[in-house]
C-alpha positions in Angstrom: 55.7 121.6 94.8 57.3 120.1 97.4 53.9 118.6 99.2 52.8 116.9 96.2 56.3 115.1 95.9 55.0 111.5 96.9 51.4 112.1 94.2 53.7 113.4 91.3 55.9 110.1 91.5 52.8 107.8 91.8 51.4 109.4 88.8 55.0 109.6 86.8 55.3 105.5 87.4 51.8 105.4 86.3 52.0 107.5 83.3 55.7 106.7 82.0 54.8 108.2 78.3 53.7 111.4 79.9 56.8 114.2 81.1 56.2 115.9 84.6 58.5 118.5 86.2 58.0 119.5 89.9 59.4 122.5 91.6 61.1 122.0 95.3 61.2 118.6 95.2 63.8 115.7 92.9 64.1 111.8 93.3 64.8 109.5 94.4 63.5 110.8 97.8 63.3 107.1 99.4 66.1 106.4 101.5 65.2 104.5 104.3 63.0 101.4 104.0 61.7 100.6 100.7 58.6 99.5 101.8 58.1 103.4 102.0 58.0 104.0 98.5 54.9 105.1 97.3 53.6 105.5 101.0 55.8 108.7 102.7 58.3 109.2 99.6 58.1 109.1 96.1 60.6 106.6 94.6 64.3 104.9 95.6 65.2 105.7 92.2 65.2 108.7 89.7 62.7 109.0 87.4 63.3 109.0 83.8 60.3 110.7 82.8 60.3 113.3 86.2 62.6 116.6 86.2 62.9 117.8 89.8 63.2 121.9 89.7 65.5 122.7 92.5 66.8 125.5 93.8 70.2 127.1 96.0 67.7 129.3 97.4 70.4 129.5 100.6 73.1 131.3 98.3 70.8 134.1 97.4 69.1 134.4 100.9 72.9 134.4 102.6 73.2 137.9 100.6 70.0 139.1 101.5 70.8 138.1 105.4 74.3 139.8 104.8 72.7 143.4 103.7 70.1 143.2 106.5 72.9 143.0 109.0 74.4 145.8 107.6 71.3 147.6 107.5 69.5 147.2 110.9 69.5 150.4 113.1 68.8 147.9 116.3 71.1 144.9 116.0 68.1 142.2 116.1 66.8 141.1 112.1 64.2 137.9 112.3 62.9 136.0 109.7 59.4 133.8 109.9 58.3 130.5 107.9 54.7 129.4 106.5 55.4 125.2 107.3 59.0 124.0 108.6 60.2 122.0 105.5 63.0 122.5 103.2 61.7 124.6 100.7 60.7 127.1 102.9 63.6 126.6 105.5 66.6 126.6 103.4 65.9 130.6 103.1 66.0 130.6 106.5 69.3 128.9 107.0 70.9 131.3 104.5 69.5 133.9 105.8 71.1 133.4 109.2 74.2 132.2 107.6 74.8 135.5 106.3 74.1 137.5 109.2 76.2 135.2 111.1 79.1 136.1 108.2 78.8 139.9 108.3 79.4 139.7 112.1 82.3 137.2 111.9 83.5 139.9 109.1 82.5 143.0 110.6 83.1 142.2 114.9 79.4 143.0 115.2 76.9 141.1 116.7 73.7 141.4 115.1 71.5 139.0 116.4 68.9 136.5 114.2 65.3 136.4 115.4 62.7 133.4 114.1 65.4 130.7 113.6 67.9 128.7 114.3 69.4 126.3 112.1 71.9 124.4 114.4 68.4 123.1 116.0 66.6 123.4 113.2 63.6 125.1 115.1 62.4 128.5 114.2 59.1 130.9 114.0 56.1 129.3 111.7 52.7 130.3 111.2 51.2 127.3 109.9 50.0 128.6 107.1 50.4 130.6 103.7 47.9 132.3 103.1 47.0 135.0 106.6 48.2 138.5 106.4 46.6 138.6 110.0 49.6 136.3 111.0 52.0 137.9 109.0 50.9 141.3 110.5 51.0 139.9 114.0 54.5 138.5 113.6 55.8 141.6 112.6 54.7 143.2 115.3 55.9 140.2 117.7 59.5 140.7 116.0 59.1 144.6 116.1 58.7 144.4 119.9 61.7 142.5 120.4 63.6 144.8 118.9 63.9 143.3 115.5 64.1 146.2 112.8 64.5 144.0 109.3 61.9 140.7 108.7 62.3 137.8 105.9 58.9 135.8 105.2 59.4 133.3 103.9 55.2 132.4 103.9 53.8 133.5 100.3 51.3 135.8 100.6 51.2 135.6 104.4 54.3 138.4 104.5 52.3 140.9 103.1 50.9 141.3 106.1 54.4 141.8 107.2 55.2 144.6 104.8 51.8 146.3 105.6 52.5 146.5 109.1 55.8 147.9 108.5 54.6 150.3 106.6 51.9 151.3 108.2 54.1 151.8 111.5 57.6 153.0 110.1 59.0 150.6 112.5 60.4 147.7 109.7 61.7 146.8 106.7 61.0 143.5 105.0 63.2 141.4 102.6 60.7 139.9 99.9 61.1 136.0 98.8 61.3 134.3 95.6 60.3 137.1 93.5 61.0 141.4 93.5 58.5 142.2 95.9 58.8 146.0 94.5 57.0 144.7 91.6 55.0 141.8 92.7 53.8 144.1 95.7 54.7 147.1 94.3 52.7 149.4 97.0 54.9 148.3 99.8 58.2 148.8 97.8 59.5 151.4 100.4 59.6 149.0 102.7 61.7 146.4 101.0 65.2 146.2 101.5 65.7 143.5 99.0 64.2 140.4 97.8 65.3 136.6 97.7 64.7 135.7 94.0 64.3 131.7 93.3 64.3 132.3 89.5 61.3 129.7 89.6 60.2 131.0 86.2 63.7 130.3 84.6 63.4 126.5 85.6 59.8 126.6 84.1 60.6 128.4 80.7 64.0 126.0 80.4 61.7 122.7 81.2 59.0 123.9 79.2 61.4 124.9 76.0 63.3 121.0 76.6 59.5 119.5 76.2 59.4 121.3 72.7 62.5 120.5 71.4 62.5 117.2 72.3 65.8 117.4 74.7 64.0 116.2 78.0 65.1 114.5 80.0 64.3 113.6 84.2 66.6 113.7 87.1 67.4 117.4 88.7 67.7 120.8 87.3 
């Protein structure tokens, strides 16, 4: 999604009879100089043939950062990214957001490990795809005293939930899907999961193409 932003709006210009959709990411994208466009953004324009998919990802995680601060036995809950950029980060900020709620609400202080939005600098591994790193920030979280963990690294927090449940020490909150299905044999550790609803945008862009109601901009 969002790292193929710049390549989908080469190809859209290129292609103008063809329809693409991309998910994390919507135009224009260019809005400093416009020699940039093509280069490190996509276009200073929307796109007439492009539908952006995005997503308040923030609202859904704020809830999920609201029930780990009333759920944490230790006052410490952390959260962990793959690569700091906005699709990946905007879960974090929610996340914090609504711990930081639930203690203006509730006079507690339960305190956010792995990010902080006001410096918009947190924990990352890097990457998405090592449960090694997932497992090791876990465990880097659990000895800080950190009791509840949101991933937000695709497959990389499995190694998360594996170390919590191979320790009894954590809980994890899954991310864009319900991780007691997706990974159903760690569903006793999951407190509750951020869902994105990516395969609503799909299905809805997918049904426009047939019908002949496309159109680009942002969904």
């Amino acid at each position: 999604g969002f790292l193929l932003g710049v390549d989908t709006a080469i190809a859209a210009k290129a292609n103008p009879e063809t329809k693409f959709a991309i998910v994390d990411y919507a135009y224009p994208d260019c809005f400093g100089d416009p020699a940039d466009e093509g280069k490190t953004c996509g276009s200073t324009t929307e796109l007439a043939n492009v539908l952006g998919l995005t997503f308040q990802t923030d609202e859904a995680a704020f809830l999920a950062g609201y029930a780990a601060a009333a759920s944490t036995k230790t006052g410490k809950v952390a959260t962990f990214g793959g690569i700091n950029i906005p699709p990946v980060t905007i879960f974090m900020t929610g996340f914090e957001a609504g711990v930081n709620y639930y203690n203006q609400s509730m006079g507690t202080a339960v305190e956010v490990l792995g990010w902080n939005t006001a410096a918009n600098e947190g924990s990352f591994t890097g990457n998405f795809d090592s449960l090694d790193d997932g497992r090791s920030f876990a465990e880097s979280f659990v000895q800080e005293g950190a009791d509840i963990i949101m991933p937000v690294a695709g497959p990389v927090g499995l190694g998360s939930a594996a170390y919590c449940k191979e320790t009894g020490s954590c809980m994890v909150v899954g991310v864009d899907v319900d991780w007691t299905v997706s990974a159903a044999e760690y569903a006793d550790v999951v407190l509750t999961s951020v869902l994105k609803n990516v395969n609503v945008a799909v299905y809805d862009t997918i049904k426009a193409a047939v019908d002949g109601t496309f159109k680009g901009g942002v969904y």
